[in-house]
Short mmCIF file of the C-alpha atoms (twelve columns), coordinates in Angstrom:
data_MODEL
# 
_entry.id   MODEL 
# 
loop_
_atom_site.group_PDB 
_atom_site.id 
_atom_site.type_symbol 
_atom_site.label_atom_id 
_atom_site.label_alt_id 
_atom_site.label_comp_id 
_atom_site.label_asym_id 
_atom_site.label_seq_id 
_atom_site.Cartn_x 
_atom_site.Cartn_y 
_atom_site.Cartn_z 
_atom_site.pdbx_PDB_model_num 
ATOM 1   C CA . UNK A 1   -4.365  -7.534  27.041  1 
ATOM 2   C CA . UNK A 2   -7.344  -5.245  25.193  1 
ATOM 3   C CA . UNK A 3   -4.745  -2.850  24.844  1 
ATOM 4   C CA . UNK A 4   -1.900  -5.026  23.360  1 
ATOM 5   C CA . UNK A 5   -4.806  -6.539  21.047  1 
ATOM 6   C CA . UNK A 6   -5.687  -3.275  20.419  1 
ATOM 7   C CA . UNK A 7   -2.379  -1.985  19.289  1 
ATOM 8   C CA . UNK A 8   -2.000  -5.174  17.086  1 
ATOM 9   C CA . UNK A 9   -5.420  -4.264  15.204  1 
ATOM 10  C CA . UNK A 10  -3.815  -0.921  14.449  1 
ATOM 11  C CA . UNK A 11  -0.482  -2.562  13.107  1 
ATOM 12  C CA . UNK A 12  -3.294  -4.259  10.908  1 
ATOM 13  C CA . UNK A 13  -1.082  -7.202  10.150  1 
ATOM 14  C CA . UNK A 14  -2.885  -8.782  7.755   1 
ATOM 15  C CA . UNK A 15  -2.082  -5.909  5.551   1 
ATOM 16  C CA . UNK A 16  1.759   -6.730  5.287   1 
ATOM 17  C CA . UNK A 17  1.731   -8.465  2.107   1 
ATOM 18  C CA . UNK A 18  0.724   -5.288  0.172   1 
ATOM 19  C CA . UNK A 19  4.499   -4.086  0.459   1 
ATOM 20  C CA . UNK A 20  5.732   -7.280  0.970   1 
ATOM 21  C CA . UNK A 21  5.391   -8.499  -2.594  1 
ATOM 22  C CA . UNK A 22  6.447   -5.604  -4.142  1 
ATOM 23  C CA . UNK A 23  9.502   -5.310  -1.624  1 
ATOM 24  C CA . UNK A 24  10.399  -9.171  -2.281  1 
ATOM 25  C CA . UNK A 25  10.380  -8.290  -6.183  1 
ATOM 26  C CA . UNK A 26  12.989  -5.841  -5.139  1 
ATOM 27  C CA . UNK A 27  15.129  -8.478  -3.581  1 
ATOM 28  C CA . UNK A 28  14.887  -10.942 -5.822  1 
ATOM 29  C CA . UNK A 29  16.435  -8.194  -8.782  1 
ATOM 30  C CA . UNK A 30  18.630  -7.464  -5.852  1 
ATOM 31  C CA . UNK A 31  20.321  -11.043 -5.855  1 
ATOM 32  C CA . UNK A 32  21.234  -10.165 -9.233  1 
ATOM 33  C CA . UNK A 33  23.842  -8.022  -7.916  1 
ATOM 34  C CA . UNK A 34  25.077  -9.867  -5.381  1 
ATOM 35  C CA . UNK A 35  23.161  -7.591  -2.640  1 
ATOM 36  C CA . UNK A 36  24.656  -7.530  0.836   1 
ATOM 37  C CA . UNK A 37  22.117  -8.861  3.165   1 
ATOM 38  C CA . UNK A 38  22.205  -5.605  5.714   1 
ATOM 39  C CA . UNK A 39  20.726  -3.965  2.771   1 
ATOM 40  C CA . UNK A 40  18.042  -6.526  1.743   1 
ATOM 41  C CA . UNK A 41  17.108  -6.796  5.700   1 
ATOM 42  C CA . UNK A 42  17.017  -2.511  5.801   1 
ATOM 43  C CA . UNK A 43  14.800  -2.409  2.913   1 
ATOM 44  C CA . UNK A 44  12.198  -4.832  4.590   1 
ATOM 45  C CA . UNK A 45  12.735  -3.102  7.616   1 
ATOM 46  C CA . UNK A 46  11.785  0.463   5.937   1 
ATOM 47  C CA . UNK A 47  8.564   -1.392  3.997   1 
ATOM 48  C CA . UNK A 48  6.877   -2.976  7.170   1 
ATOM 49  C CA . UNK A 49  7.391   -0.038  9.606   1 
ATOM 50  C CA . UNK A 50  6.013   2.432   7.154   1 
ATOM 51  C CA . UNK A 51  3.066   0.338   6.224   1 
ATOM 52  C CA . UNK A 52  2.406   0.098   9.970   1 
ATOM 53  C CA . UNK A 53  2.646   3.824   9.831   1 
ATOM 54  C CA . UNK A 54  0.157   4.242   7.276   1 
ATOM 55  C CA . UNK A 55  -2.152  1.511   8.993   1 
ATOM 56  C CA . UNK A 56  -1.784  3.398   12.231  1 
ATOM 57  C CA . UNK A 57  -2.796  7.229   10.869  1 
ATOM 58  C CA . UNK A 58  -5.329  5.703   8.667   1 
ATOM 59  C CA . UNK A 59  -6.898  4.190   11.439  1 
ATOM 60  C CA . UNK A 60  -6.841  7.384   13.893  1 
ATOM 61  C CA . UNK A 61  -7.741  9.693   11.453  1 
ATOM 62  C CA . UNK A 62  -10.812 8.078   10.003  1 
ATOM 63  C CA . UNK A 63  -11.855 8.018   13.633  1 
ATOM 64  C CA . UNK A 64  -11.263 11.009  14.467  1 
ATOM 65  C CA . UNK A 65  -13.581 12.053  11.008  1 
ATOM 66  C CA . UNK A 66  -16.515 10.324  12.498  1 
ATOM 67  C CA . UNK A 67  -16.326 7.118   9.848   1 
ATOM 68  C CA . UNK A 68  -15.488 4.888   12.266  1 
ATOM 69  C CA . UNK A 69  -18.597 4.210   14.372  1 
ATOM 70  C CA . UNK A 70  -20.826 1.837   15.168  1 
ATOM 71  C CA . UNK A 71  -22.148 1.626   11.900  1 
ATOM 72  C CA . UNK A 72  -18.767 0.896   10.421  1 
ATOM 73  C CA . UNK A 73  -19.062 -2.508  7.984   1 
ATOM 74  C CA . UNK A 74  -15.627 -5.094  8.138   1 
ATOM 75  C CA . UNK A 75  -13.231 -5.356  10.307  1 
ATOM 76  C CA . UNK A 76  -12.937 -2.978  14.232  1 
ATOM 77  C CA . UNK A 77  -10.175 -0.806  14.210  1 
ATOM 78  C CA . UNK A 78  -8.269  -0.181  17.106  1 
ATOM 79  C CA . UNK A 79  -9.503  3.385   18.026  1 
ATOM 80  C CA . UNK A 80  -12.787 2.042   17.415  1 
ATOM 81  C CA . UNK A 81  -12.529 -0.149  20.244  1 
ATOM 82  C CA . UNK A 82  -12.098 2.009   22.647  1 
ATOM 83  C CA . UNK A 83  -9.636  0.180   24.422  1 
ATOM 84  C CA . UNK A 84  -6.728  2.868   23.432  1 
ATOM 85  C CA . UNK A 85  -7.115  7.159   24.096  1 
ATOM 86  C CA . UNK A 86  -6.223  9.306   21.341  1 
ATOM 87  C CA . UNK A 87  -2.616  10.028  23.379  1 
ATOM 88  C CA . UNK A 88  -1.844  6.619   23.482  1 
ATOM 89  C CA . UNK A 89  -2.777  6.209   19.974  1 
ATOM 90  C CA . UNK A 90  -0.477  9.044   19.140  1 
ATOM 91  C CA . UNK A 91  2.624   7.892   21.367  1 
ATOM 92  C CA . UNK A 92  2.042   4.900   19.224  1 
ATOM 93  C CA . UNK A 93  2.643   6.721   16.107  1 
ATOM 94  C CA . UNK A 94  5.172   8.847   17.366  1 
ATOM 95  C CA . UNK A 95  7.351   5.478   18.137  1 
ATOM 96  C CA . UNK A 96  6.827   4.058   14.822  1 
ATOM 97  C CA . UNK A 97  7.816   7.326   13.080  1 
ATOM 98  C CA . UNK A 98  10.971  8.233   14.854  1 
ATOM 99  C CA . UNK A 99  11.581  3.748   13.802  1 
ATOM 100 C CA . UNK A 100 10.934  4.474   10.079  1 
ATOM 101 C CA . UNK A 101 13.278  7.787   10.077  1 
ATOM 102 C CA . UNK A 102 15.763  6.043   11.892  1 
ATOM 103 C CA . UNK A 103 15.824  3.314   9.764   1 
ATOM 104 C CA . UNK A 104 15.538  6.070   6.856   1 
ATOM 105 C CA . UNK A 105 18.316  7.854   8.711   1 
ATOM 106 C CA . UNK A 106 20.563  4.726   7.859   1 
ATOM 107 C CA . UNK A 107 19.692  4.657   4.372   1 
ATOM 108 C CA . UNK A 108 20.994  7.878   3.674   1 
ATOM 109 C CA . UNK A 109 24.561  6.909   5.271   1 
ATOM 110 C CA . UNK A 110 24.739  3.639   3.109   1 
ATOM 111 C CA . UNK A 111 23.228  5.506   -0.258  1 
ATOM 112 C CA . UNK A 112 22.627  9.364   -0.720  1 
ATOM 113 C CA . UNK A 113 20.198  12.409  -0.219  1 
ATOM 114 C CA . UNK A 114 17.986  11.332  -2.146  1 
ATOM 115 C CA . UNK A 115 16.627  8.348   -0.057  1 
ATOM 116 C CA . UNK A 116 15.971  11.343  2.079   1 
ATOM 117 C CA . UNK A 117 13.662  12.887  -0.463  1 
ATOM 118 C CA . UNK A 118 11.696  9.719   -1.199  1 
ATOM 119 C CA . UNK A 119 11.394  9.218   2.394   1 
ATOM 120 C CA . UNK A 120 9.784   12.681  2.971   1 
ATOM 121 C CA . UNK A 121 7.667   11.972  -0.109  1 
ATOM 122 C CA . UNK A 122 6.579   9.163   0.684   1 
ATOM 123 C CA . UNK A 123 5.443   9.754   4.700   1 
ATOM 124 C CA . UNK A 124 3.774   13.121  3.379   1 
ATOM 125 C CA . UNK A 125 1.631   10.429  0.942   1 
ATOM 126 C CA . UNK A 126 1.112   8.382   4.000   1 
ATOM 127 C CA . UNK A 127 -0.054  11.333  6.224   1 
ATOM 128 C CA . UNK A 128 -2.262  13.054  3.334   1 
ATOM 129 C CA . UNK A 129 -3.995  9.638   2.180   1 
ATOM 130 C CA . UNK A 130 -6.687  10.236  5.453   1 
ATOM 131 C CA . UNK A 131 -5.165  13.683  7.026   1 
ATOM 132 C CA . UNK A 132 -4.528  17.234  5.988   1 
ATOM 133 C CA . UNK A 133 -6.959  19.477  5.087   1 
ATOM 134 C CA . UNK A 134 -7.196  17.448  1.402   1 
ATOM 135 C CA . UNK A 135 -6.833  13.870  1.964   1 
ATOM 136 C CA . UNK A 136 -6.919  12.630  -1.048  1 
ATOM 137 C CA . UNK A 137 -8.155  9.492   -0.242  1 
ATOM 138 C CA . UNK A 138 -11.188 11.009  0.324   1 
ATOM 139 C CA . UNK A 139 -11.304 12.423  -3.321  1 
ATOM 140 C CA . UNK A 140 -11.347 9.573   -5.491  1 
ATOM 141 C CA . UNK A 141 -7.693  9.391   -5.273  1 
ATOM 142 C CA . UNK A 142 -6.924  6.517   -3.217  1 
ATOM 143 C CA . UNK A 143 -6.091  3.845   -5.717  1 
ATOM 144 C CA . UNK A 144 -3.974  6.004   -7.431  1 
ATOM 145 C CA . UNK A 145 -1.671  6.571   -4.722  1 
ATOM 146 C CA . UNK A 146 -1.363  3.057   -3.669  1 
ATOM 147 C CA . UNK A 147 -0.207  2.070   -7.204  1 
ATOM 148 C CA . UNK A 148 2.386   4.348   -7.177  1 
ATOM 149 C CA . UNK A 149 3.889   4.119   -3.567  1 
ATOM 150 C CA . UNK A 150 2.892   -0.219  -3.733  1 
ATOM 151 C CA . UNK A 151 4.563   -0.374  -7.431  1 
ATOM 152 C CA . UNK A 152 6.967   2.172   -8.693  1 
ATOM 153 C CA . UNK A 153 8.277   4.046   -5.531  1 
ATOM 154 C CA . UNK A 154 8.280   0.944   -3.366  1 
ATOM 155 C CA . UNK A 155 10.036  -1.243  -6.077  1 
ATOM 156 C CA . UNK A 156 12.309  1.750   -8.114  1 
ATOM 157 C CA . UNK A 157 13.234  3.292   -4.075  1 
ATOM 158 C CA . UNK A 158 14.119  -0.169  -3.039  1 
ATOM 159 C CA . UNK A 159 16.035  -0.838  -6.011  1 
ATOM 160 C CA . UNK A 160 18.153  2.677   -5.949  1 
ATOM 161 C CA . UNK A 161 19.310  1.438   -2.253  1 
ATOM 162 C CA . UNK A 162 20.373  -1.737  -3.701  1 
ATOM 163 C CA . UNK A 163 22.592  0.746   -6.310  1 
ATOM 164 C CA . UNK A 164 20.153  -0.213  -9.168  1 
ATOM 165 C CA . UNK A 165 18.711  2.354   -10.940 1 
ATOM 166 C CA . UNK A 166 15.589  2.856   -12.558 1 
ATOM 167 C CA . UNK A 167 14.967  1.450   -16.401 1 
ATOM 168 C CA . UNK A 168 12.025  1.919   -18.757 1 
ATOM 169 C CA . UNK A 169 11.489  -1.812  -17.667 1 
ATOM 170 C CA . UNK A 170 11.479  -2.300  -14.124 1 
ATOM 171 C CA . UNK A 171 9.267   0.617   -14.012 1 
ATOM 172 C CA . UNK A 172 6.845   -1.592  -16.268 1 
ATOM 173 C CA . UNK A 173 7.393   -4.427  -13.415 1 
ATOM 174 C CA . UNK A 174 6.930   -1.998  -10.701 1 
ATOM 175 C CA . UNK A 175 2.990   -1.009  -11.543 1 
ATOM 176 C CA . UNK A 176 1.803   -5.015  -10.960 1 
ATOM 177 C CA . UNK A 177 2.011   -5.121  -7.545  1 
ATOM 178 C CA . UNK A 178 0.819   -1.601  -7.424  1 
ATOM 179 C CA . UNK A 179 -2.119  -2.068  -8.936  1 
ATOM 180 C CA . UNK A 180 -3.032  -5.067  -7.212  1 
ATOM 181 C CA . UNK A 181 -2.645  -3.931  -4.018  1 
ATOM 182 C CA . UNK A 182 -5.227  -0.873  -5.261  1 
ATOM 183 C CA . UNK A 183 -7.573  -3.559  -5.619  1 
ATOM 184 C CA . UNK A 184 -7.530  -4.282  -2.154  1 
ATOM 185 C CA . UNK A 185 -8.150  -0.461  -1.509  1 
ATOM 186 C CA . UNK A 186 -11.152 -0.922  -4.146  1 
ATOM 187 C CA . UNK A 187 -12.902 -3.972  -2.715  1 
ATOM 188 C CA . UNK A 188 -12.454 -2.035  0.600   1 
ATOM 189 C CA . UNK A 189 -13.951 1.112   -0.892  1 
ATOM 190 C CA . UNK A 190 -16.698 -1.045  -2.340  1 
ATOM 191 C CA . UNK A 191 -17.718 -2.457  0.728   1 
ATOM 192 C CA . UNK A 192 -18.042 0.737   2.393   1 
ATOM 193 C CA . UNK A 193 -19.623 2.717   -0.186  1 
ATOM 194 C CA . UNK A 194 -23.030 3.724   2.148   1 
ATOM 195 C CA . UNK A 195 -20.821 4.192   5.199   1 
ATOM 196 C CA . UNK A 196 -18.188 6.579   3.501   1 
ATOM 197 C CA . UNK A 197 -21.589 8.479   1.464   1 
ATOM 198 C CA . UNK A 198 -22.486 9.222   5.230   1 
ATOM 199 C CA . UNK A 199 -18.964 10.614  6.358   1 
ATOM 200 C CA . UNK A 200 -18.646 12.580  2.835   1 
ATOM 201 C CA . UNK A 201 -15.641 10.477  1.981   1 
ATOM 202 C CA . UNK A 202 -15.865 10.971  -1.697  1 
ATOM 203 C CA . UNK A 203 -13.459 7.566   -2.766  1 
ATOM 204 C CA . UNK A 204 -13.678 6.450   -6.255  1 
ATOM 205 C CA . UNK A 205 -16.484 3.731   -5.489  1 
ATOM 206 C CA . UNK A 206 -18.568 6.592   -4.080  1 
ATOM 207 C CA . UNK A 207 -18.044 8.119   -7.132  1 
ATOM 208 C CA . UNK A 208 -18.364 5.649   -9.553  1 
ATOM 209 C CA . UNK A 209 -21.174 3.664   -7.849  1 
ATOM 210 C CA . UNK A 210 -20.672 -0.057  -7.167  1 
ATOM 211 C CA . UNK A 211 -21.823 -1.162  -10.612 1 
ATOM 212 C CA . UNK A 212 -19.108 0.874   -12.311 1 
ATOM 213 C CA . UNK A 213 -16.889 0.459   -9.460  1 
ATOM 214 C CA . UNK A 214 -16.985 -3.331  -10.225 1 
ATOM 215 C CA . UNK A 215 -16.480 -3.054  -13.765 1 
ATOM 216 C CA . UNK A 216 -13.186 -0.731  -12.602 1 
ATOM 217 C CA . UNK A 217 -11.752 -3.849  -10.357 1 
ATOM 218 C CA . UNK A 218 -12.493 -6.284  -13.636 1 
ATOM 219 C CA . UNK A 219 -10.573 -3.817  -15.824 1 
ATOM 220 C CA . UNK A 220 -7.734  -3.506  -13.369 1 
ATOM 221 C CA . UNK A 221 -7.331  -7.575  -13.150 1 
ATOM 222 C CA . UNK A 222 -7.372  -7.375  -17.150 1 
ATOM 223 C CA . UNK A 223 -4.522  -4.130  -16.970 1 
ATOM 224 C CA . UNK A 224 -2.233  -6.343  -14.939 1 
ATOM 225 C CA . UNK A 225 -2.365  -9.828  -17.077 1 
ATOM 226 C CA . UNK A 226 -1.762  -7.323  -19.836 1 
ATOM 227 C CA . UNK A 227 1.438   -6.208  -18.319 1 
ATOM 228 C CA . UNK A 228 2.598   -9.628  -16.945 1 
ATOM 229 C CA . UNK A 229 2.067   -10.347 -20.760 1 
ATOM 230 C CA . UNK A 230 4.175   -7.537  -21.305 1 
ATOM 231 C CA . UNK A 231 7.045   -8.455  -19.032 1 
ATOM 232 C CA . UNK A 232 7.043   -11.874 -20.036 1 
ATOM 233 C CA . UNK A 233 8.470   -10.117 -23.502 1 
ATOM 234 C CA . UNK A 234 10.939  -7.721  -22.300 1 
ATOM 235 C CA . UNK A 235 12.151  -9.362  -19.666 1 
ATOM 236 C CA . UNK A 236 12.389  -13.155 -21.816 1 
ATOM 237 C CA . UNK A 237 10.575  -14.708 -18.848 1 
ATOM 238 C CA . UNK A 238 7.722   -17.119 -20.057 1 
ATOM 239 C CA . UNK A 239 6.937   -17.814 -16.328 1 
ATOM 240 C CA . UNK A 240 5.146   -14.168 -16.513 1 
ATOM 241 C CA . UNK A 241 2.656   -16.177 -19.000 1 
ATOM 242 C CA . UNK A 242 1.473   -18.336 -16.478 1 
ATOM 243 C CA . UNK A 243 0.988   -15.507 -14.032 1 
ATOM 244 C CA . UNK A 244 -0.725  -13.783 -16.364 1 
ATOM 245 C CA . UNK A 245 -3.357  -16.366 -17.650 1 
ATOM 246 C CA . UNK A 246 -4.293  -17.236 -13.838 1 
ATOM 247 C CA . UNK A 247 -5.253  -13.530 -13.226 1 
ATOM 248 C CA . UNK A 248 -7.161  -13.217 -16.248 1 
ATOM 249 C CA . UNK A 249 -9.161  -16.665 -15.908 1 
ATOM 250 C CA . UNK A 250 -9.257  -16.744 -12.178 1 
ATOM 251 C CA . UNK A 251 -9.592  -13.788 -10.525 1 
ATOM 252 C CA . UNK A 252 -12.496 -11.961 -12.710 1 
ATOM 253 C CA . UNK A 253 -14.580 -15.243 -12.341 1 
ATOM 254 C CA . UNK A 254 -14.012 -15.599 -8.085  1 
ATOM 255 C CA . UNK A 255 -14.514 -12.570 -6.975  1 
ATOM 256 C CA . UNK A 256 -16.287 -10.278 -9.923  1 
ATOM 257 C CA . UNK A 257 -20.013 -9.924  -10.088 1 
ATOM 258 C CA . UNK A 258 -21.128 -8.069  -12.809 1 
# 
């Protein structure tokens, strides 16, 4: 059972509705045109496993780096535990990879190469966020790769296995839920700003200080009722409005402390 819970910890389920949102924006331009529901379930299939993916090498490889100890602030992570060896964390992985090219394997026979070439780009962003000999999570870097594999590829790749193709607008569309889900990478980064100073992860809070890395999240929130603002224009949608006054008023106030 410590191992099953264990395992579960590394799927790091709670995480799921980074890609989901952005994946379910996908689908819902998908109904559009008429979408065959093989390719709507393929698409969520490809999102979840390779945010489990991620979850998984993140959580290995900043143990294996030494910033997972005892003095680790949040949430345990699964190799943290204990209750799983580096093999069986690796089996692990090795399973959910040969699931996410499998399933990528498949949406090369229903599309073309080049879901082959965002699939490659997008595990090697997966891998080098916490491995490699540059991870560039641990250079300040972090937040910008989530908002572009949690907005534009996630959304625009999606969309081009749906047969949609990329426009000046959807790519507009496709940086909200990217940049919110980099605020979840920021309050995380925040948290563990004295912890990652000790294991010489460099991430933008580390870099910016908390102060500053505050003021960052509050312009980020501002960025994205900007854009709903935005959308709500090109894309004749006054429901964007609403979004976008409820970010602006409620999310600075609740969790921003200046």
């Amino acid at each position: 059972m410590d191992k099953l819970n264990s395992v579960l910890i590394g799927f790091r389920l709670k995480t799921l509705p980074a890609v989901l949102g952005p994946l379910l924006i996908a689908v819902s331009i998908g109904f559009n045109n008429s979408v065959e529901i093989y390719r709507i379930a393929l698409v969520l299939s490809i999102g979840i496993f390779l945010q489990i993916l991620v979850n998984l090498l993140n959580d290995i490889q900043d143990f294996n780096k030494g910033l997972d100890d005892e003095n680790r602030v949040g949430p345990m992570r699964a190799s943290q535990q204990g209750y799983l060896s580096k093999y069986e964390m690796n089996v692990i992985i090795i399973i959910i990879f040969i699931i996410c090219l499998s399933l990528g394997l498949f949406a090369f026979l229903i599309s073309d190469f080049f879901t082959i070439i965002l699939g490659v780009i997008l595990f090697l962003l997966a891998y080098s966020y916490t491995g490699g000999p540059k991870p560039y999570g641990y250079n300040g870097f972090g937040e910008l790769g989530v908002i572009i594999v949690f907005g534009p590829m996630t959304i625009l790749g999606s969309l081009y296995i749906f047969d949609i193709y990329p426009t000046f607008k959807l790519l507009i569309l496709s940086l909200i839920p990217g940049i919110s889900a980099s605020l979840i990478i920021l309050v995380n980064n925040i948290r563990d700003i004295e912890n990652d100073k000790n294991g010489n992860k460099n991430t933008i809070a580390v870099i910016l200080g908390e102060k500053k890395s505050r003021h960052l999240y509050f312009y980020l929130v501002i960025i994205i009722s900007v854009l709903l603002v935005i959308n709500s224009l090109i894309l004749e949608n006054n429901y964007f409005l609403i979004s976008a006054t409820l970010s602006f008023f409620i999310f600075p106030s609740k969790r921003i402390r200046i």
